[in-house]
Structure formats: structure tokens, C-alpha cells
Steps between C-alpha positions, in 0.01 A plus 500: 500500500777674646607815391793594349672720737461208795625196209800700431531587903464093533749414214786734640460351832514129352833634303655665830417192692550207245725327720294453774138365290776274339608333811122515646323407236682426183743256672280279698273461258729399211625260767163359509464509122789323445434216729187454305664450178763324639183230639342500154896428374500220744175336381593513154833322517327206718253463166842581261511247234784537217281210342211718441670802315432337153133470606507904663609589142244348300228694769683819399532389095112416518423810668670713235320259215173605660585919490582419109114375472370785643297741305769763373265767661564338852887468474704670720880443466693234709616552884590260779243473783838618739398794714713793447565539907722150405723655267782712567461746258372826569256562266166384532407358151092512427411130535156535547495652154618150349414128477668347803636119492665353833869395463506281858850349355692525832758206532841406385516230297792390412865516623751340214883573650648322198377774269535747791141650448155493747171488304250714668118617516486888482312563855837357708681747633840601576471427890353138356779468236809525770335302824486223240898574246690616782491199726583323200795646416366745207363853420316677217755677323308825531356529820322804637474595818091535547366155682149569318595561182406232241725298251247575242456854573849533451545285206246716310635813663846484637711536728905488600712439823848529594582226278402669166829654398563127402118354473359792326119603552302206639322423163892404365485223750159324358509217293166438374160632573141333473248715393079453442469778217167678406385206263513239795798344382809410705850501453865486577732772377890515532757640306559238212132351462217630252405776791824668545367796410207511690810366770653877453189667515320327854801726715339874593166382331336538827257188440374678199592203228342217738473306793810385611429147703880389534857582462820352534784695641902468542631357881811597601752281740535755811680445844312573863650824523571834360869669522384796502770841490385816589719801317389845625623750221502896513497704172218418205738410203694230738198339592361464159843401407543244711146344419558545119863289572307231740221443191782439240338810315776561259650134526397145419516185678716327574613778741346409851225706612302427851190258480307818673553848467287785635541893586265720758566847421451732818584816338648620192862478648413187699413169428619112656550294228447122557588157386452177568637132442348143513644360893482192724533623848831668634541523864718806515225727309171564734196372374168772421164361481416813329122467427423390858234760664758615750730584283620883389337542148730379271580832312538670851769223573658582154458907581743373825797454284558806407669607881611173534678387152500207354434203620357091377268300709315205420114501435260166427408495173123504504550813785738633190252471245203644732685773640311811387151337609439608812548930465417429114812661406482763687124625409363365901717830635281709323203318723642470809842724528580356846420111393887410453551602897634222714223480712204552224700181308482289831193516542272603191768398215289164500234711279749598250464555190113655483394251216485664196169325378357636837568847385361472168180339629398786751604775223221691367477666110546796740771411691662355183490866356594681776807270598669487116607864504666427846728217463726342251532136405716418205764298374629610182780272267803773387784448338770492792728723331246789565490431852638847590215644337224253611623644856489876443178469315317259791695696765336826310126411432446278843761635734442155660784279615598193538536410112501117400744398205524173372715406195331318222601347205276603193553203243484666157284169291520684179159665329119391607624364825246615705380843663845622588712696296843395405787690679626740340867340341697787718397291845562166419798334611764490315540148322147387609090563413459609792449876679536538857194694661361573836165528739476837633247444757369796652191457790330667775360875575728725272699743744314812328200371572632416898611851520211662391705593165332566191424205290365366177458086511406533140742697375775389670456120390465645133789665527666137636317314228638736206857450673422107491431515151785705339771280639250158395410416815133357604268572791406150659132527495358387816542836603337812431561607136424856362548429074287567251478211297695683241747541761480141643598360092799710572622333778364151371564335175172342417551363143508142639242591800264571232566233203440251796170625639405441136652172407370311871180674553535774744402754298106530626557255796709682708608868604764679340839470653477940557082423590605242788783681684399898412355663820158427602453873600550790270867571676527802315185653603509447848914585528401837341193524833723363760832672435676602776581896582713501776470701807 
């Protein structure tokens, strides 16, 4: 066993070297990785059957019937057999420490343009979903920008895109969901059947109410191209400004607001705000295949407007929707602070982006402790009206720039609608049931931490947290969260969360919503070990 003085001597090194095991080791072999899930991809879409979904369910339903005959002694409560290095999320939830049933529901099975909806197994994912709309002529209304993330991870999570200021959250744009519950039983639930309120209660339940083995989501009509206008803006209160008056946040329809909107803030007095329009293709704008490996990093290209002004261009839809892939927002700098260099695109960009199940399969409990206090990953839903203070407060805690903001409706569906709280009546717009909110995404290595700075991980995402809760704003939960569960109720309403575990059988079948996404490492222990002094 080593000792301590020569693991710490070894740990420094890896942190003032990162860059360099990332493009010798890390890179290469999440190249490899990826080609060996992209094989086992292959094989199981020359076996993909739509026909046999109906007989995959019953596999899963008589699964579940045989954990209900087991001795109550032997229970353990409800999982899918997924490994956690799939998911996205950066938790690592305890699945050995449950009963695990296989969910191998990959295939889209239905595309119905008269209704304008695709009905979907939970396993395809979003890189599946647009090779097979956008040739088509259609999108998801809410499309992220992750090609691995899943349409049922989302649907039971969520998610929002440039689109949301007029889609809202991705759950808004789901029609019906069919779920195996803990008695083995299946069904449909939308918003007018006998399970509309198990309908409002399946969004942010985190696969803790069943096993979700389809869902049917909203298409959109879309054009090949974006029209996308870049506005650079100087000064914090015109930039927010101008996004709040882009969103429509303190008008209704039918004024005309852009199919896309999205802001990268640079600094606190800098930010390019962007939007974008459906387009067939327009010879006098230049064309940007945005997502190609070549190409500057899309938020680097966006950082370029600010000497140069403003300008439109052009960019392919699919590159559009994909466009924060490759540097993973801007989290690969971090790695590698040379990889958006001419020459390192030409000829490594090709291994862009490091998969992200890669990363989670070669982390250790250990690394997984030390890592948390040193980075940030978190999207957080806040009214847009507080979007000076969002800034300060991020720009305070993290010191990290670029910021993400996305505007995002926040439908207000009246009492027991689900886990989220109803906006407060002072941000909805006026005339409609509707508040206008944002993502504040803030990742990568927090600047204190870069510069040696004093730093508390835990304490500053409390301190975030109790900000997110006073204005009614929610935490999505695939990242990191540091609530008690009293604290988590706050942020939550769980009235309905909890009358539906009852009524459908979740209650002693599967986790608790708070159980499944809390930590799976004592984060407040371990921040209090691993804070940072300075130097």
C-alpha cells in the first residue's frame, strides 16, 4: 500500500498534468470504448423488432410478478438491470443493493405524422431519435443536445433546449406514458384517462413509480437549417433584458418570439445572446457544419462575436441540435486546455467528446469522492426575472465562466400536478398560466479551485440550493444534490409524489424519489475532509 505522502505526491501530479493522461490515455481509450458500444448498437438494431415489444413487456411484467412471490424477507426494492456507467447522471445509485430487472426496450416504434407524435422504447436515444425525424422532415420538440442521453431517462427526469421558452420542460411535450408498476400490471397514462395523475407524477420521479417501457412524444415540422443570429451584448442588465424580451417574459403570444433562443454569458458584463429560426438554404448566408470534429468548439465560435459583432449564418439542423457534444459544453477545456487549437482539432478532434459512460466506468468510489469537491455540474430551473441574481450568486460561489441560460416556460397545472411547485403568481405572464424561467447551467473546475483559491464544494452548492429554493426554483437531479430530505420537500412538492406511490404500488417496490437520486457518498462528510485551503 502506498503511503500517504507519495498518493498525495501522485494525485497532484495527475491534477498538474490532467491534460496530457487525458489525451494519452483517457482519449484513446474512450475511443475504443465507444466503438465497442457502438458494435453492440449495431448488432442490436440488425435483431430490432417493433413486433416483439408487446412480448419484451410481458418478460419484464412476469419478472416483476415473480419479485411479488418472493418471501418478504428476500425482497429488495425494484431497479433496472442498466449499469450506472450508461446513464448520464452523476451519481452512482447502489444497484447492487436492489432487485435488478433488464429493460432491453431499445427501438422506435411508431412514427404517426397525422397526430404529430413518435411512440418510443425508453433505451433510444437522442442521437437515434434525430438520424431517424430529421430526414423526415420532423424534430422532438425538446431536444437536448447529449447524443447518449435516453428518451426515457429524460422523460422520467427532464430536460429542456432552446426551444423551451415555447415547448416548456421536455415532460410538457409527452403525451402518454406506459408503465409496468410494482404489482406487474401495465398501463397507459395521459392527461384525460383514469391515470392522469399517476401522468403528473412519472416527470422528476426518477424511475421510482415504475418501469417505463414506452412513450409517445410531440414532432415538430422543422426546415434543414438553422438561422441562427449571433448578438454580442456588453453590460449585465441589457443582456438579461434582451433575453427576458426574446422569451416573451412579461408578454403573451401572439407577439413573435424566435423558434430558438439561447445566451452564453462570458463574464458578468458580457454575454452573446443567440437566436435562431426554422430555414431552407440561403445562398448569401455561409453554411457551418458546426459539430464536425474540425470545427472551433461551438461556444468558442460564439465567444468570437464579441470583437466581431453580430452576425447570422446558416447551420444544419442535426449539427444545430448537437452542437455542444463534442467540448460537452465547455467541460473538455477543463481536460485538455489546448484541445480547441487548430492543429489538435485536425488531427485528434476525431476523439471528441471523451464518452461520458467511459468516464463513469473507470471511476473509482475514490475517485468519485475526490473529484465532487472539484468540479461543478448543475443545471438549475430559475425564474428568469432573477437572472441578475442567478449571475452574481454563480459568478460568486464558482467564479467559473461561461454560464448557460436557457428560457423555459414553467406551465402552472393548478394543485397536485406533479413534483414541481407552482410559480409564484408575481412571474407568470401577464394574461397567461404560465411563468417564464431559465437553466442556469454552470460546469467544469470552479476558478477558485483552478487558482488554488479557497473553496468549499459543499457549502457553496448549499448556499446555491437555498438561493434555488427561496425564489421556487428546483435543482434537476441528475446532478449532485446536497438537501436534507427536509430540505429536498422544500424544493419539491410531494403531496401527489406520495399519494401515488401509495395508490399504484411503489411504496415497498421501489426507492424513494430523495433515496434514488440523493448522493451515493456522504457529500457532506467528505466536502468537510477535502476542502480546499488555498495557497
Amino acid at each position: 500500500m502506498l503511503p500517504s505522502s507519495m498518493k498525495s505526491y501522485i494525485i497532484r501530479w495527475l491534477e498538474d498534468h490532467r491534460a496530457l493522461v487525458v489525451c494519452a490515455f483517457c482519449l484513446p481509450a474512450s475511443f475504443l470504448f465507444t466503438l465497442l458500444l457502438r458494435l453492440r448498437a449495431f448488432a442490436r438494431r440488425l435483431t430490432s423488432d417493433p413486433q416483439r415489444h408487446d412480448s419484451a413487456v410481458r418478460r419484464i411484467q412476469s419478472q416483476v410478478l415473480e419479485w411479488n412471490k418472493l418471501p418478504s424477507k428476500n425482497k429488495r426494492l425494484l431497479c433496472t438491470s442498466r449499469p450506472n456507467w450508461l446513464s448520464l447522471s452523476i451519481t452512482f445509485f447502489q444497484k447492487h443493493l436492489h432487485h435488478q430487472v433488464p429493460i432491453p426496450l431499445y427501438d422506435i416504434l411508431e412514427l404517426d405524422e397525422e397526430a404529430g407524435t413518435v411512440r418510443v422504447e425508453p433505451m433510444v436515444t437522442i442521437g437515434d431519435i434525430t438520424r431517424y425525424l430529421i430526414p423526415k422532415g420532423y424534430s422532438l420538440a425538446v431536444t437536448i443536445e447529449l447524443d447518449d442521453a435516453t428518451l426515457g431517462g429524460l422523460a422520467l427526469g427532464t430536460g429542456m433546449s432552446t426551444h423551451s421558452h415555447k415547448a416548456g420542460l421536455y415532460h410538457e411535450t409527452i403525451t402518454s406514458y406506459e408503465v409496468v408498476l410494482g404489482d406487474g400490471s401495465l398501463v397507459t397514462a395521459t392527461a384525460t384517462n383514469e391515470y392522469s395523475d399517476l401522468y403528473k407524477a412519472l416527470p422528476w420521479s426518477h424511475g421510482s413509480l415504475g418501469f417505463l417501457v414506452a412513450l409517445t412524444l410531440k414532432i415538430v415540422k422543422v426546415k434543414p437549417y438553422i438561422r441562427i443570429k449571433y448578438t454580442p451584448v456588453r453590460g449585465q442588465k441589457n443582456y438579461c433584458d434582451l433575453i427576458r424580451k426574446l422569451s416573451g417574459t412579461h408578454e403573451a403570444e401572439p407577439t413573435r418570439h424566435p423558434d430558438y433562443i439561447e445566451g452564453t454569458i462570458f463574464s458578468k458584463d458580457e454575454a452573446v445572446v443567440m437566436t435562431g429560426e426554422y430555414a431552407d438554404y440561403d445562398g448569401r448566408l455561409a453554411v457551418n457544419h458546426c459539430s464536425s470534429w474540425y470545427k472551433p468548439w461551438f461556444y468558442k465560435h460564439v465567444e468570437s462575436f464579441l470583437e466581431e459583432g453580430e452576425k447570422e449564418e446558416l447551420i444544419p439542423l442535426r449539427d444545430y441540435l448537437l452542437r455542444h457534444n463534442r467540448p460537452i459544453f465547455w467541460v473538455v477545456e477543463d481536460m485538455i486546455p489546448f484541445g480547441n487549437n487548430a492543429l489538435f482539432r485536425l488531427f485528434f478532434g476525431w476523439l471528441l467528446p471523451p464518452k461520458p459512460a467511459f468516464l463513469k466506468f473507470t471511476t473509482t468510489p475514490g475517485v468519485r469522492a475526490y473529484t465532487f469537491t472539484r468540479q461543478v455540474f448543475q443545471d438549475i430551473v430559475l425564474p428568469i426575472q432573477e437572472l441578475e441574481k442567478q449571475i452574481e450568486l454563480a459568478s460568486q460561489l464558482f467564479e467559473k465562466f461561461p454560464l448557460l441560460v436557457y428560457p423555459c416556460r414553467i406551465i402552472d397545472h393548478g394543485p397536485l400536478s406533479g413534483q414541481l411547485r407552482r410559480p409564484h403568481a408575481k412571474y407568470l405572464v401577464p394574461g397567461t398560466n404560465y411563468a417564464m424561467y431559465n437553466d442556469l447551467g454552470v460546469y467544469g473546475v470552479p476558478g477558485k479551485v483552478k487558482h488554488k483559491k479557497p473553496y468549499n464544494a459543499v457549502a457553496a452548492m448549499r448556499e446555491m440550493e437555498r438561493f434555488t429554493r427561496d425564489v421556487g426554483g428546483y435543482s434537476f437531479l441528475y446532478a449532485d444534490i446536497f438537501m436534507d430530505r427536509e430540505e429536498f420537500g422544500q424544493m419539491f412538492d410531494l403531496s401527489l409524489y406520495d399519494a401515488v406511490r401509495t395508490k399504484y404500488m411503489a411504496q415497498g417496490a421501489f426507492p424513494h424519489l430523495y433515496d434514488k437520486v440523493k448522493p451515493e457518498i456522504d457529500v457532506f462528510s467528505i466536502g468537510e475532509r477535502n476542502v480546499i485551503r488555498g495557497q
